[in-house]
C-alpha positions in Angstrom: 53.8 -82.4 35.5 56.8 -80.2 34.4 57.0 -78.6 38.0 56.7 -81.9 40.2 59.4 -83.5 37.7 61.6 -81.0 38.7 60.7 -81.1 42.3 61.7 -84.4 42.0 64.8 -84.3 40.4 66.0 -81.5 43.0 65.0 -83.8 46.1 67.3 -86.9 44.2 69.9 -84.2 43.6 69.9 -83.3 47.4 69.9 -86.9 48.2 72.3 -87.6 45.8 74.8 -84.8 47.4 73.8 -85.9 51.2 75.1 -89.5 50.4 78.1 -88.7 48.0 79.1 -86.8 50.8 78.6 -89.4 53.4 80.4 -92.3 51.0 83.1 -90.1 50.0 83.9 -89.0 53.6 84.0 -92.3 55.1 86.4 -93.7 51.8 88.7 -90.8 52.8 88.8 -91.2 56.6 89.4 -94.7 56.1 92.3 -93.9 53.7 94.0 -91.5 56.1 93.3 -92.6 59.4 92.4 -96.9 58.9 90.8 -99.1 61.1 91.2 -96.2 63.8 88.5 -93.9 61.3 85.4 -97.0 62.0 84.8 -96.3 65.6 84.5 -92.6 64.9 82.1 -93.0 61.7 79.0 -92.1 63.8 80.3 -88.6 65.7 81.8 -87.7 62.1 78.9 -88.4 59.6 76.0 -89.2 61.9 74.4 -85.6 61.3 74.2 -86.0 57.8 73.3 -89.4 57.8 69.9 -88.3 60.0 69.4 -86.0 57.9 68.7 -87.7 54.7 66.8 -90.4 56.4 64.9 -87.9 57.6 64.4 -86.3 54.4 63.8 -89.9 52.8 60.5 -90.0 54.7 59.4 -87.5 51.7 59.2 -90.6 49.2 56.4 -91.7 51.3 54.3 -88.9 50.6 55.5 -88.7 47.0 53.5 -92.3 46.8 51.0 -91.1 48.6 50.2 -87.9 46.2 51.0 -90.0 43.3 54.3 -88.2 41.9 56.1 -91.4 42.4 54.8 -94.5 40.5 56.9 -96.4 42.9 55.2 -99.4 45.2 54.1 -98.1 48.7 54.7 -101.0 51.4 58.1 -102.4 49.9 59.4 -98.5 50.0 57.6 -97.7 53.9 58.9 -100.7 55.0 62.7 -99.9 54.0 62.5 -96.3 55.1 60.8 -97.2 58.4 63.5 -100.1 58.9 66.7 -97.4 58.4 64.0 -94.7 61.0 64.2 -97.5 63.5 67.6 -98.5 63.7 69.0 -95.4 63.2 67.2 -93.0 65.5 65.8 -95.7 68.1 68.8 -97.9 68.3 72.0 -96.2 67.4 71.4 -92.7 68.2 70.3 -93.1 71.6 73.2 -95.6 72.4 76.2 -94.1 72.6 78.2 -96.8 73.7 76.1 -98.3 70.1 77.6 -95.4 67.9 81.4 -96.6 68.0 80.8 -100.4 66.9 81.9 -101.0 63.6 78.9 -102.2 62.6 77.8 -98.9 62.2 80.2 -98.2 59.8 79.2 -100.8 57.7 75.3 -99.9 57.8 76.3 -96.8 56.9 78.8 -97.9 53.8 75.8 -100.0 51.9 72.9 -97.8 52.8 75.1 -95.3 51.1 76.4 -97.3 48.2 72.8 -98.2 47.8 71.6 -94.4 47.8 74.5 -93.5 45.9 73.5 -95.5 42.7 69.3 -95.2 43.3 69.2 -91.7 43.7 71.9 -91.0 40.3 69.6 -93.5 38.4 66.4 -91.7 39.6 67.7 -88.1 38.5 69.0 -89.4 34.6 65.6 -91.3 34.7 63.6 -88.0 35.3 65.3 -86.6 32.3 64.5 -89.5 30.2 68.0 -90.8 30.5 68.2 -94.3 30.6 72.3 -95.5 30.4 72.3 -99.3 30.4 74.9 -100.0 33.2 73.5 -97.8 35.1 70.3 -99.1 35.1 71.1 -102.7 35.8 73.4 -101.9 38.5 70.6 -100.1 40.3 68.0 -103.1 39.7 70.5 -105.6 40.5 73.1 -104.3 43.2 70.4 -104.0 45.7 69.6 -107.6 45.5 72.9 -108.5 47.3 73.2 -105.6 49.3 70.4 -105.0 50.4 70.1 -108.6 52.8 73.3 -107.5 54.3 72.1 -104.4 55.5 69.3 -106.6 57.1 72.1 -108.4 58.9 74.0 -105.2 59.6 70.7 -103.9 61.3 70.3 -107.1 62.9 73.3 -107.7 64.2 73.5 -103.6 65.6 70.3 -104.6 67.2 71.6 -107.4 69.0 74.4 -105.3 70.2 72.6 -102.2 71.9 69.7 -105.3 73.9 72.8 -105.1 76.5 72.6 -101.6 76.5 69.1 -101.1 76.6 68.5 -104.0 79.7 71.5 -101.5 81.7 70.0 -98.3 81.2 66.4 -98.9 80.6 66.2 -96.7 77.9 62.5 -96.2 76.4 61.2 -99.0 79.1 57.9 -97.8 80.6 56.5 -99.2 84.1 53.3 -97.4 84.1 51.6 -96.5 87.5 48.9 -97.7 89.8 46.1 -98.7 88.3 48.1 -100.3 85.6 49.6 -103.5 86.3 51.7 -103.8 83.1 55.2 -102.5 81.6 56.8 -102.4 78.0 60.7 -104.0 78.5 62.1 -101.9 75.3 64.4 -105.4 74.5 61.8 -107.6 74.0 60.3 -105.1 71.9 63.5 -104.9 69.8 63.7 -108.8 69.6 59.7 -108.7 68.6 61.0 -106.4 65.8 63.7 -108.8 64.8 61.4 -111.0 63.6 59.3 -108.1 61.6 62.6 -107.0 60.2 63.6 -110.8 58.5 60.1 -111.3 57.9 60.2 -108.3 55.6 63.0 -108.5 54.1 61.4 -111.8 52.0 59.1 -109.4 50.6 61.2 -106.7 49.9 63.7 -109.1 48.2 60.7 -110.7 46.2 59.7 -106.9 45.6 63.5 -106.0 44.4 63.6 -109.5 42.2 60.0 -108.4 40.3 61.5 -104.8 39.5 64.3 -105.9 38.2 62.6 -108.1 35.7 60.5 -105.4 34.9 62.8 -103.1 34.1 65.8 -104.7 32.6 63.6 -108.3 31.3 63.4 -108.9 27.5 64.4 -105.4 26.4 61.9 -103.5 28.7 65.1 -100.9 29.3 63.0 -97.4 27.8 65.0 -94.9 25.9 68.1 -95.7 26.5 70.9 -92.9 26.0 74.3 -93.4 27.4 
């Protein structure tokens, strides 16, 4: 129990300093170079960024193994969405990757992370500091449908780009008489993707009753 609670806290610590990073570096590019610093978010942060969604994909197994209490489809279902839009849509569009509404993804996934994964590491120290807590139960519930938009709305943006350069469309040979068209998947997805976020907003909404409802707030240490 000892060793997977440290395990733990060093994987929120990483994710902690991959995201800090990431926020910190855009506030700063934006405070030096302006409007100018948006079109370049992707080319200056975009390694990183992969990288700690890719790392994120950890929390799955965590639930999985049962290290992490946490519940399983609300969680897959918000990793997978960031996988999809990220590495399908964004990273294999280049003429995607200078919109600025990658720059805002990227600013509330990481505002998001920012607070979760600080909560998560006081929590696994039994550290429980009141703000704290009900900023991470509660400034998700906001946030979190505008990132839906955000991923929406980048979606809608690269189905030009995707019709142009047939990018992951499949016209499959003789004796096959059928194709996949790679935008009406994405628009298929579009409805997945609102349809989802209902449950992961009713999901967010039951959590933070749990946690911060009629005193339920454990051990609280500021």
């Amino acid at each position: 129990s000892f060793t997977m609670n440290t395990y733990l806290f060093l994987y929120d610590l990483m994710q902690f300093c991959g995201h800090s990073w990431i926020f910190t570096n855009m506030i700063i590019r934006f405070m030096t170079f302006g409007k100018e610093s948006l079109a370049d978010t992707f080319h200056s942060i975009g390694f990183v960024m992969r990288l700690c969604q890719l790392l994120s994909v950890l929390e799955i197994l965590h639930i999985l193994i049962g290290i992490d209490k946490s519940r399983l489809l609300p969680r897959f279902l918000q990793i997978t969405e960031r996988i999809i839009v990220l590495f399908v849509v964004i990273n294999s569009q280049e003429e995607v990757q200078g919109k600025y509404v990658v720059c805002v993804l990227f600013f509330l996934w990481n505002l998001l992370d920012v607070v979760r994964y600080t909560y998560n590491m006081l929590a696994r120290m039994g550290i429980y500091y009141l703000p704290l807590t009900w900023l991470n139960f509660s400034l998700c519930i906001p946030l979190y449908p505008l990132s839906v938009l955000a991923k929406g709305f980048a979606i809608c943006v690269s189905l030009p780009y995707f019709e142009s350069f047939g990018t992951y469309s499949i016209k499959l040979p003789f004796p096959f008489t059928f194709s996949i068209y790679f935008p009406y998947v994405l628009k298929m997805y579009l409805l997945v993707l609102f349809a989802g976020m209902c449950f992961i907003i009713r999901n967010l909404f039951s959590e933070r009753t749990a946690h911060l409802g009629t005193g339920n707030i454990k051990n609280k240490r500021s």
